[in-house]
C-alpha positions as CSV (number, residue, x, y, z in Angstrom):
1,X,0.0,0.0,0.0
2,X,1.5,3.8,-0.9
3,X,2.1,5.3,2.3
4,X,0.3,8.7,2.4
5,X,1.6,11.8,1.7
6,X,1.8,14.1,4.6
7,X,-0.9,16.9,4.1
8,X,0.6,20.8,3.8
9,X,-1.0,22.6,6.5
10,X,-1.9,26.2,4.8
11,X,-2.6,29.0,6.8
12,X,-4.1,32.3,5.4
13,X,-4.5,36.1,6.8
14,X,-7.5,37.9,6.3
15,X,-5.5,40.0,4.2
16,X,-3.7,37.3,2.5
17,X,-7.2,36.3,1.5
18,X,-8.4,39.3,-0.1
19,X,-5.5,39.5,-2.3
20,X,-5.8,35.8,-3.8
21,X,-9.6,36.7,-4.3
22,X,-8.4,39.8,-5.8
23,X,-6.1,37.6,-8.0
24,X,-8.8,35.1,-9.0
25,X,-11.8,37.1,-9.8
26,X,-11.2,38.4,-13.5
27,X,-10.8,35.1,-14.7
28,X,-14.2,33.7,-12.8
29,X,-17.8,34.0,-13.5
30,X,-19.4,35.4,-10.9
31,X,-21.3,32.2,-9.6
32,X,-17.8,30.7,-9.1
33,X,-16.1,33.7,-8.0
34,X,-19.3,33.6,-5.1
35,X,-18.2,29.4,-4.5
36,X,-14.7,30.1,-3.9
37,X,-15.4,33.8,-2.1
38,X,-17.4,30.8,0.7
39,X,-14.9,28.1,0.8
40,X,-12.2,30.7,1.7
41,X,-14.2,32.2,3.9
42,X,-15.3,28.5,5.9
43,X,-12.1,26.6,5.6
44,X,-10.0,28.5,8.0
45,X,-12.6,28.5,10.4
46,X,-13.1,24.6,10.1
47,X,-9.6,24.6,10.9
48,X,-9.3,26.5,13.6
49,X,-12.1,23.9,15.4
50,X,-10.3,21.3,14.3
51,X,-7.0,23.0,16.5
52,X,-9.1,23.4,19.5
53,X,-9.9,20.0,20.6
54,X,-8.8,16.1,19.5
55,X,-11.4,15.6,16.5
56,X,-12.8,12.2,14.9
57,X,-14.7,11.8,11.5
58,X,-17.8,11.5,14.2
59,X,-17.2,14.9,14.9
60,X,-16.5,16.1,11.7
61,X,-19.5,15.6,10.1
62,X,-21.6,16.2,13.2
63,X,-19.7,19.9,12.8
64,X,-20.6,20.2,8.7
65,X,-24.0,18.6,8.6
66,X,-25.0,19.1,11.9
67,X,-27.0,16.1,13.6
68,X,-29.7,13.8,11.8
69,X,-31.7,13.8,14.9
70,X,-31.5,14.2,18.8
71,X,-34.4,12.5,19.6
72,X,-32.8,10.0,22.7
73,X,-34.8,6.6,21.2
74,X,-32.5,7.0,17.8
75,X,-29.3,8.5,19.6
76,X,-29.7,5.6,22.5
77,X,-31.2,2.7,21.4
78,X,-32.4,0.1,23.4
79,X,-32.1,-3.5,22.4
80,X,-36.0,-4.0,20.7
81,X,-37.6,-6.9,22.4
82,X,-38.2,-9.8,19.9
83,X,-41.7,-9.5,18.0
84,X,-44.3,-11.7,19.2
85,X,-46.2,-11.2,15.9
86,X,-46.8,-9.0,13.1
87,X,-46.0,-5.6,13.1
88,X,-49.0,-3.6,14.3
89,X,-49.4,-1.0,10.9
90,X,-47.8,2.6,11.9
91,X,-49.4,5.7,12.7
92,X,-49.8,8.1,10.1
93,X,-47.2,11.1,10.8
94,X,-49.0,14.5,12.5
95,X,-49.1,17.1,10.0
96,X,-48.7,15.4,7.1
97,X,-52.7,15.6,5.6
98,X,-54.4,17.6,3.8
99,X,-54.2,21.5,4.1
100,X,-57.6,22.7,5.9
101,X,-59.1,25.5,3.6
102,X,-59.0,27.8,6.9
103,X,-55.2,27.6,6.7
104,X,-55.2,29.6,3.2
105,X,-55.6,33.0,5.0
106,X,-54.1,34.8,2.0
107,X,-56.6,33.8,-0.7
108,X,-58.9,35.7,-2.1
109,X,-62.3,34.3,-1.2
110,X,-64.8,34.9,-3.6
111,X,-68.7,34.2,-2.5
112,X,-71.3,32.4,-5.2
113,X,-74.7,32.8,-4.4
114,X,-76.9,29.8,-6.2
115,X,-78.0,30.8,-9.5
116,X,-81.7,29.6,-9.1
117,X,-82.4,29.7,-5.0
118,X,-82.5,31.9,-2.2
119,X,-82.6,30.9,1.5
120,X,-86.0,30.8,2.9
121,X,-87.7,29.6,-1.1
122,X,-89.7,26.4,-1.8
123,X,-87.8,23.5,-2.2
124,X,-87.7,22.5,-5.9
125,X,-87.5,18.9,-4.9
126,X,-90.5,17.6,-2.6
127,X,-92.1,21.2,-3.4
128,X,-93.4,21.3,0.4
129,X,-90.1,22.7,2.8
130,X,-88.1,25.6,2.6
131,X,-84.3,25.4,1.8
132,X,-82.2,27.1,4.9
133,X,-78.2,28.5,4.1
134,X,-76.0,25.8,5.9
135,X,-73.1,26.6,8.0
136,X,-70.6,24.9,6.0
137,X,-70.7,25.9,2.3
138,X,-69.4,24.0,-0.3
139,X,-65.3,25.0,-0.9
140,X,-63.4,24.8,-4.5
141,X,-60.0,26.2,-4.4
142,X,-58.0,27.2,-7.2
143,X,-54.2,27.5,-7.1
144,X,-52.5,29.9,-9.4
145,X,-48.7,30.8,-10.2
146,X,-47.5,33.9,-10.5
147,X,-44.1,35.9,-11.2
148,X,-43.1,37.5,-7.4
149,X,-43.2,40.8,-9.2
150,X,-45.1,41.5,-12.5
151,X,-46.2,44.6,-14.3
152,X,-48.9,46.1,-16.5
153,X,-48.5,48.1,-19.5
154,X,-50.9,51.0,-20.5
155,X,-50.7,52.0,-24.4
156,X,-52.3,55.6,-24.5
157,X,-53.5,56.5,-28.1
158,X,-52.7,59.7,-29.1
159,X,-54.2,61.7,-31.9
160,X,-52.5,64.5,-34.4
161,X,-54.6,67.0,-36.0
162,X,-52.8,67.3,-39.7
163,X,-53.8,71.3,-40.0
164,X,-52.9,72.8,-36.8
165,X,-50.4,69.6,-35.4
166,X,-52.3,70.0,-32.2
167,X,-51.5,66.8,-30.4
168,X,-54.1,64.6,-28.1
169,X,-52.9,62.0,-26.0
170,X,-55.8,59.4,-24.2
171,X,-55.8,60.2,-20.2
172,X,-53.9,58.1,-18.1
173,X,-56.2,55.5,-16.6
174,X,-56.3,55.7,-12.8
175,X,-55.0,52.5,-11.9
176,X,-51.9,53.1,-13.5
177,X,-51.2,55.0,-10.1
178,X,-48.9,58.1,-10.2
179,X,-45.2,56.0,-9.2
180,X,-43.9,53.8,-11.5
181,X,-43.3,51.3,-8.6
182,X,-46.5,50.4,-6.6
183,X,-45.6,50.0,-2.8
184,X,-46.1,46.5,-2.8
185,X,-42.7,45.7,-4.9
186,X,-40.9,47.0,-1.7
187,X,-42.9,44.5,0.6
188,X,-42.2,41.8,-2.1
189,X,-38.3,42.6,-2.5
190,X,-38.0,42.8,1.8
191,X,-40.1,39.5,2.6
192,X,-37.9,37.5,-0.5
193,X,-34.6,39.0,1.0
194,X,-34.9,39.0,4.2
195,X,-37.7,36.1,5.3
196,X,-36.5,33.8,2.2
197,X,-32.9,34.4,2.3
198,X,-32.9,35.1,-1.9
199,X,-30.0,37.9,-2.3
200,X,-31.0,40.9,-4.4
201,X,-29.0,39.3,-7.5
202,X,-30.8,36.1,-7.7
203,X,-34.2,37.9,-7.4
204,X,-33.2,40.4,-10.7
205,X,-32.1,37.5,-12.6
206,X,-35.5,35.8,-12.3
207,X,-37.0,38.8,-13.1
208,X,-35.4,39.5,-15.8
209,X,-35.8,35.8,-17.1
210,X,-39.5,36.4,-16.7
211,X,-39.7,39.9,-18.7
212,X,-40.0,41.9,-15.8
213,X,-36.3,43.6,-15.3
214,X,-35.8,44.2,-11.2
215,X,-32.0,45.3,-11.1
216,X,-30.5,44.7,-7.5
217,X,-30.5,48.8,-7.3
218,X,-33.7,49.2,-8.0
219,X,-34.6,46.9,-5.3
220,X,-32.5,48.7,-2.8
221,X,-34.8,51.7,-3.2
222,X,-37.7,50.3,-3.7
223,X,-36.7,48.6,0.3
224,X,-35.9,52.4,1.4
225,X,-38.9,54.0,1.6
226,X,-40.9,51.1,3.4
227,X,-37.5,51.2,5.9
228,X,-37.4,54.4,6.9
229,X,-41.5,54.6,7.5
230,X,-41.2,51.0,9.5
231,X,-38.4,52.6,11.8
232,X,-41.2,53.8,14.7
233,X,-42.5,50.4,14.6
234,X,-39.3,49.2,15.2
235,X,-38.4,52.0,18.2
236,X,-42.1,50.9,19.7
237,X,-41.3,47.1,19.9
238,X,-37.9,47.6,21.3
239,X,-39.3,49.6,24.1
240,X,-42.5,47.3,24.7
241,X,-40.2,44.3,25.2
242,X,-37.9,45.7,27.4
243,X,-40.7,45.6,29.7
244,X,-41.0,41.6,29.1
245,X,-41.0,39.4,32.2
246,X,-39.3,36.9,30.2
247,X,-36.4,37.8,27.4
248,X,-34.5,34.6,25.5
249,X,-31.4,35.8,23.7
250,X,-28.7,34.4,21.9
251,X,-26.5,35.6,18.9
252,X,-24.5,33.9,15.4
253,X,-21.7,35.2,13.7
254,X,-22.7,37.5,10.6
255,X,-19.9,39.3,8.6
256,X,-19.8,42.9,7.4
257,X,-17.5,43.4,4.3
258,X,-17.3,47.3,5.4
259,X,-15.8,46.8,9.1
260,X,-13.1,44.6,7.5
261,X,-11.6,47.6,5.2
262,X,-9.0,49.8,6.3
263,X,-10.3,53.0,6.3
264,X,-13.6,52.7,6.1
265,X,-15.9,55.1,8.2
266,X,-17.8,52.8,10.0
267,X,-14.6,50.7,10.7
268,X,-13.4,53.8,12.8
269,X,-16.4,53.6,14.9
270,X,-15.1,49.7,16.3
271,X,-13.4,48.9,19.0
272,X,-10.0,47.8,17.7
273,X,-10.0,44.8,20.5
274,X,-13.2,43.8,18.7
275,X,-12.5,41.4,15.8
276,X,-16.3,39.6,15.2
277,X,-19.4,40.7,14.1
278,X,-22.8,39.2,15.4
279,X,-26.5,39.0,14.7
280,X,-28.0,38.9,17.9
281,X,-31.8,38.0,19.0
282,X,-33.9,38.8,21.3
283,X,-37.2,37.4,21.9
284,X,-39.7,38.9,24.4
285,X,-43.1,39.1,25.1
286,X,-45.6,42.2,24.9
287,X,-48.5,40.7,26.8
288,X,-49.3,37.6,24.9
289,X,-47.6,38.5,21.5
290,X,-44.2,36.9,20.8
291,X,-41.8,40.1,19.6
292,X,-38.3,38.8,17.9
293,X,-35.8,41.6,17.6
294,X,-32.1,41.3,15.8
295,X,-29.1,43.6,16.1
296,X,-26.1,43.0,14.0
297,X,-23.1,44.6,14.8
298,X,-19.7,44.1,16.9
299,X,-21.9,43.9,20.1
300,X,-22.3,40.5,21.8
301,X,-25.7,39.2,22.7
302,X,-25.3,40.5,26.6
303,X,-24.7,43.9,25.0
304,X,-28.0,44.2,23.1
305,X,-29.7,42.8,26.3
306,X,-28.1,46.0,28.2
307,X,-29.3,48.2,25.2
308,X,-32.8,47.2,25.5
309,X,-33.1,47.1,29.3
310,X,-32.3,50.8,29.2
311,X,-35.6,51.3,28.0
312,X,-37.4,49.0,31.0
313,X,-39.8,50.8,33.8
314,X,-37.6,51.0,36.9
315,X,-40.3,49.9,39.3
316,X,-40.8,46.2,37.4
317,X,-39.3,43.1,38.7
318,X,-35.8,41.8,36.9
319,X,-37.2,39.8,34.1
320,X,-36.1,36.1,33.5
321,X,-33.1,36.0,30.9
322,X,-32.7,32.6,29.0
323,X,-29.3,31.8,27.3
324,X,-26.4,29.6,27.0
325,X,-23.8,29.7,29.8
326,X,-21.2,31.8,27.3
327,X,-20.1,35.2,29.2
328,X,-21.0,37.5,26.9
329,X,-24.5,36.7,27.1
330,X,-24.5,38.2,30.7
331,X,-25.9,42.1,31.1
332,X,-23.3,43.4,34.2
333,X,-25.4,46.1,33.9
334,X,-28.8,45.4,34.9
335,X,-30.1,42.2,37.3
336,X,-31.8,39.4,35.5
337,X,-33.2,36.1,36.9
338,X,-30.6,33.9,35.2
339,X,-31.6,30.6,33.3
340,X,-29.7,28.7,31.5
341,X,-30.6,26.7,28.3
342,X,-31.0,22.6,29.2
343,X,-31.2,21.8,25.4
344,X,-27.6,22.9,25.5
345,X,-26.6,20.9,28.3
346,X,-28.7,17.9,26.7
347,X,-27.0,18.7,23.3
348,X,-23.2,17.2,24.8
349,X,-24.4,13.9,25.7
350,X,-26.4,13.7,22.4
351,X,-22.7,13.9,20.8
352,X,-20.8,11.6,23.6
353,X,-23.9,8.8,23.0
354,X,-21.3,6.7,20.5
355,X,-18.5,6.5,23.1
356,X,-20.0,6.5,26.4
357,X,-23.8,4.8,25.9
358,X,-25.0,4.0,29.0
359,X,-23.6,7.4,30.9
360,X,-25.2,9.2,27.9
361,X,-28.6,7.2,27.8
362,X,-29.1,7.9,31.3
363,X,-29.1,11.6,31.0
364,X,-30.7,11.4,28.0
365,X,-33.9,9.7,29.8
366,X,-33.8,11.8,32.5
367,X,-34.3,14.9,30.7
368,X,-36.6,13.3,28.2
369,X,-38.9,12.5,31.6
370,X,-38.5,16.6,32.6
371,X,-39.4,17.5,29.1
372,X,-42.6,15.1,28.8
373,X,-43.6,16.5,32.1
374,X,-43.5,20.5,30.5
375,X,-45.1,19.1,27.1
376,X,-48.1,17.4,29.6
377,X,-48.1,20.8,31.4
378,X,-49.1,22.4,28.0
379,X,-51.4,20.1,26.8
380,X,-53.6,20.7,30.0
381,X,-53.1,24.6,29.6
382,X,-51.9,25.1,33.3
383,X,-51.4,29.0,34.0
384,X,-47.7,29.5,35.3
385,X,-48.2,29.2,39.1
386,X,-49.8,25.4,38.2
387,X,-47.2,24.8,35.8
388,X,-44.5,25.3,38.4
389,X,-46.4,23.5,40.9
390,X,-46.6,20.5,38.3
391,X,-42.8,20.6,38.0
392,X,-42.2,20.6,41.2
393,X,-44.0,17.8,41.8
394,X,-43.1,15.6,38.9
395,X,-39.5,17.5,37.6
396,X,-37.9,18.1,40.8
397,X,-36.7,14.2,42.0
398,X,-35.9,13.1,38.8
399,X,-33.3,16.4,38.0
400,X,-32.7,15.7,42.2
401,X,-32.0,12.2,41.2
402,X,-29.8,13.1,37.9
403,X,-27.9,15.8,39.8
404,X,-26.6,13.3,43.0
405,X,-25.8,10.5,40.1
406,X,-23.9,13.4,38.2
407,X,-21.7,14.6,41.2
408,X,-21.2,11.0,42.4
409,X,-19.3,10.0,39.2
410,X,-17.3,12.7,39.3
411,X,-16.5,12.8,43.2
412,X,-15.5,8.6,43.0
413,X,-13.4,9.4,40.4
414,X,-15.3,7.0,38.0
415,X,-15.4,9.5,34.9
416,X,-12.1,11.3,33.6
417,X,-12.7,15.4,34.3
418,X,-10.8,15.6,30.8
419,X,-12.7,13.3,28.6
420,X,-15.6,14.3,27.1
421,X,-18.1,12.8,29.6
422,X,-16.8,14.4,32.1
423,X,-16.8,17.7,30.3
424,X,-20.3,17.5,30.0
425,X,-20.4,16.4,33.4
426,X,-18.6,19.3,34.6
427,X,-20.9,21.7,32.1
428,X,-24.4,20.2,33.9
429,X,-23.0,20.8,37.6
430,X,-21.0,24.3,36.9
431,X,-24.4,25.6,36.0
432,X,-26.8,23.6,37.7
433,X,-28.9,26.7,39.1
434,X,-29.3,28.2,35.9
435,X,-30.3,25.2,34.1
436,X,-33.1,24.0,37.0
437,X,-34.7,28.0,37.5
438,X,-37.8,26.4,35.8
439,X,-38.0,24.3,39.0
440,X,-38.0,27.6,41.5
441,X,-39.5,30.5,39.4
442,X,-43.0,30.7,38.0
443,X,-42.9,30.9,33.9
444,X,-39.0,30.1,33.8
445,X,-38.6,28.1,30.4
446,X,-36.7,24.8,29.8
447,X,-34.5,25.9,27.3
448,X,-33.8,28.4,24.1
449,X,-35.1,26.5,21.3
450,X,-37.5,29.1,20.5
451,X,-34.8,32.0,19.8
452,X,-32.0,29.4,18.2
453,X,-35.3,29.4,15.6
454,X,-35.4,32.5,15.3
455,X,-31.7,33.2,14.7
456,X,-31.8,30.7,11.4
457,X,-33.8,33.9,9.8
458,X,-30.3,35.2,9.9
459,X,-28.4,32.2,9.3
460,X,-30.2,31.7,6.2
461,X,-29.2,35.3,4.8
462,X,-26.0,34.4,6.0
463,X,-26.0,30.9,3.9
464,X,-27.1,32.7,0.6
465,X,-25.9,36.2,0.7
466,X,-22.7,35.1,2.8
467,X,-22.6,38.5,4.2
468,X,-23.9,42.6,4.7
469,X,-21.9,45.1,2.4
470,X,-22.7,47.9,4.9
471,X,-23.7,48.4,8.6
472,X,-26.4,50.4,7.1
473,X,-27.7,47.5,5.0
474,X,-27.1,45.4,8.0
475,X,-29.9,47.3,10.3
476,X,-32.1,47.6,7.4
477,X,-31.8,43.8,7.5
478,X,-32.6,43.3,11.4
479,X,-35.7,46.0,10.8
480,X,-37.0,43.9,8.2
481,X,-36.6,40.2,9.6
482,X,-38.0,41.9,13.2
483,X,-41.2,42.8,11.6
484,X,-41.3,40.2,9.3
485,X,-40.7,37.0,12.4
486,X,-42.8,38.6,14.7
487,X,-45.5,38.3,12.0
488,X,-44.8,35.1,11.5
489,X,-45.0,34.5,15.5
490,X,-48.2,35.6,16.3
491,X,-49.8,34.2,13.0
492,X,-49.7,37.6,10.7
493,X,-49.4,37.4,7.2
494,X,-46.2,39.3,7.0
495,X,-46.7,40.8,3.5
496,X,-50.2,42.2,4.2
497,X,-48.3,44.2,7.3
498,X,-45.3,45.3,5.6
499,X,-47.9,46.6,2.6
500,X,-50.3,48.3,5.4
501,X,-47.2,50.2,6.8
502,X,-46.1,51.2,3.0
503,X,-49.7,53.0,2.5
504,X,-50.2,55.1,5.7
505,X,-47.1,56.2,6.2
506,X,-48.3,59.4,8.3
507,X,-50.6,57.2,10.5
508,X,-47.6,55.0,11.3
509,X,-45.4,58.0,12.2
510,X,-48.3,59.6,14.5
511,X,-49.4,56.8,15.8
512,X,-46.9,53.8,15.8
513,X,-48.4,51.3,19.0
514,X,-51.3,51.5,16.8
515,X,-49.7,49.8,14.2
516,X,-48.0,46.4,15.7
517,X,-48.5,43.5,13.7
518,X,-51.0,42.1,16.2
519,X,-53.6,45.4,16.4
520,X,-52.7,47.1,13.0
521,X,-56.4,48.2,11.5
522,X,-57.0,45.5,8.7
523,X,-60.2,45.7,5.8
524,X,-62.9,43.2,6.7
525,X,-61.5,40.8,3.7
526,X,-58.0,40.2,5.9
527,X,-56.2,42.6,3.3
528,X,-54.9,45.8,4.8
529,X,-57.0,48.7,4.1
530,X,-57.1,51.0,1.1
């Protein structure tokens, strides 16, 4: 067999990168200059994990692909028990049906009387009752395609007199509307950016395919207007979740080409310790509405926490703050109810379940049983004080349980601090208040699942668009995928709100708590008003 050959180890600067991409790019099309801008960009970073700590091909792919599943009855199988007989036939999957005709809230309804009857006349059939409307009308639904933005031409006639060459041109009819752009491209181009992920070139090229040129500059100002009107909305749901009782946060890395060039204005403004950039999220709660907020910039998660609780009423109670155990997260500043995220904590042993099974299954079941116990909570619609009362009861001796097994393996010595069990080990115990405050405070969460969703709005620009040109573009991105998840969270279509706030513009400005995606006035037909 040919021994291997060793593998150069190739290290690049930031600067050092620029200048081969510099080198590269006249002789690449622009779809492969985009390829190799990424796999510059990812490789050093792949091997700066694979520096930190010993790696197998486990771990690898875990760290490209991410995991298949979690879910503890795939990750820690137990031996199945022989059959007695035939397989019982499986359960058809939730959610995978039919889609109810209630769910298509953005259709345009359209209501057909009968042709021949009215409620209340004779029955044509037996000639001797009356027909009644039923509660349940019959339901066709049609399904269309369409371009995302399409345009209509008007062809005005116009008419020369051949004596006097007076010239007479048709009026223009009044739905042509007096801009060339209708508002509604703006809410189209900002819900396909930033709540699809498609980057402003891939939009113009399909437009452009389908006869409807949309450069990417166009799009940029078409955006502008709708930003700048949204911007109260934005200031107004900033300051109503800093009164939240409850404020999940977490932040992902999110690069900004104008920070990285010497000289550049913004540049000046950073901190020259500071060498990230982050998207950060918050999600809080205004009453019963869901708000999510992002920030991208050099400021960790903890700081955009700080920034927000600025804005809280003095005489309200420290909210609960739920995050990973990272120190950034922390707000120095202001006192929070700390929790800490036990999907995190879960997360280790749902790696370590290949080398150390039984440690890892135990864990695993453990928290499964706290987690069953929350979902049972919800499904019998406890109010908070219940709910606690119900962990308490059912929660607290098995994580009482888990937590004496925990210290006892590492106190005899029986797991290695070093290894990766006892890592985890270590992890769980270091923060073992945090992780249990849903067992001593009333409406204290289990984990931060809810904002790590959130932040894949932003990992999915991040994916396609790879990165913000500007810090100008970058808040015009966390406006937009604000409004446009916190739609989403409290079940608003988020193009009929973005289009609402496009056509009152001075309502908005007055008036802005009017105008949250939960209580903004809406036409009786579910389409914002004229």
């Amino acid at each position: 067999m040919t021994a291997a050959l060793p593998m150069e180890w190739v290290t690049m600067t930031e600067a050092d990168r620029t200048a081969f991409l510099e080198r590269v790019r006249p002789g690449l099309r622009p779809e492969d200059y985009r390829l190799i801008e990424g796999i510059t960009y990812a490789l050093p970073q792949i091997l700066a994990l694979l520096e930190q700590e010993p790696m197998t091909i486990g771990k690898l792919r875990h760290l490209v692909f991410g995991p298949k599943t979690e879910k503890t009855s795939q990750v820690c199988p137990r031996p199945a028990p022989p059959a007695p007989g035939p397989e019982p036939p499986k359960s058809r999957r939730k959610g995978h049906g039919r889609t109810k005709a209630r769910d298509y809230t953005g259709a345009q309804w359209v209501r057909v009387p009968h042709p021949q009857l009215k409620a209340g006349a004779e029955c044509p059939e037996c000639s001797q009752g009356a027909v009644r409307t039923q509660p349940s009308p019959a339901i066709a639904l049609r399904i269309v395609g369409a371009p995302p933005i399409s345009a209509t031409g008007y062809v005005m006639e116009r008419l020369r007199c051949d004596t006097c060459g007076k010239v007479f041109t048709a009026p223009t009819p009044p739905e042509a509307g007096q801009e060339k752009y209708d508002a509604s491209v703006g809410a189209t181009v900002a819900l396909l950016r930033y709540g699809s992920g498609m980057p402003h070139y891939r939009l113009a090229r399909l437009q452009k395919s389908l006869g409807v040129p949309l450069p990417e500059s166009t799009q940029w100002e078409t955006m502008q207007p709708l930003s700048q009107q949204a911007q109260p909305i934005l200031e107004e749901l900033i300051t109503q979740a800093a009164q939240s009782p409850l404020i999940h946060h977490d932040d992902t890395t999110m690069r900004i080409l104008d920070l990285r060039r010497p000289g550049s204005a913004t540049a000046a403004q950073m901190d020259p310790q500071r060498k990230g950039t982050f998207t950060s999220n918050l999600l809080a709660y205004v009453e019963d509405h869901p708000v999510a907020l992002y920030f991208t910039g050099w400021q960790h998660a903890g700081e955009n926490l700080t920034a927000v609780l600025r804005r809280r009423a003095v005489e309200l109670d420290p909210p609960i703050q739920m995050c990973d155990a990272l120190s950034r997260n922390l707000s120095p500043e202001f006192k929070t109810l700390l929790g800490h995220c036990l999907s995190h904590g879960r997360r280790e042993f749902v790696s370590l379940a290949q080398d150390f099974p039984e440690p890892s299954r135990h864990v695993l079941e453990s928290l499964a049983e706290v987690y069953r116990v929350d979902a049972q909570a919800k499904a019998l619609a406890l109010s908070p004080e219940q709910r606690l009362a119900h962990h308490q009861t059912y929660s607290q001796p098995v994580m009482t349980n888990l937590h004496t097994w925990m210290q006892a393996q590492m106190d005899n010595k029986l797991v290695e601090p070093n290894s990766g069990l006892g890592q985890a080990l270590g992890y769980m115990i270091r923060h073992w208040q945090p992780l249990t405050l849903f067992l001593r405070q009333t409406g204290a969460p289990l984990d931060n699942n809810v904002c790590e969703r959130a932040l894949k709005m932003a990992i999915l620009h991040r994916k396609n668009s790879l990165s913000y040109k500007t810090l100008n573009g970058a808040r015009t991105g966390d406006l937009f995928m604000s409004l446009i998840h916190t739609c989403r969270l409290n079940g608003v279509n988020p193009f009929d709100y973005l289009l609402a706030l496009a056509r009152h513009p001075q309502q908005v400005k007055l008036i802005p708590k009017a105008w949250l995606p939960w209580n903004y006035p809406r036409s009786p037909s579910g389409r914002p008003p004229a």
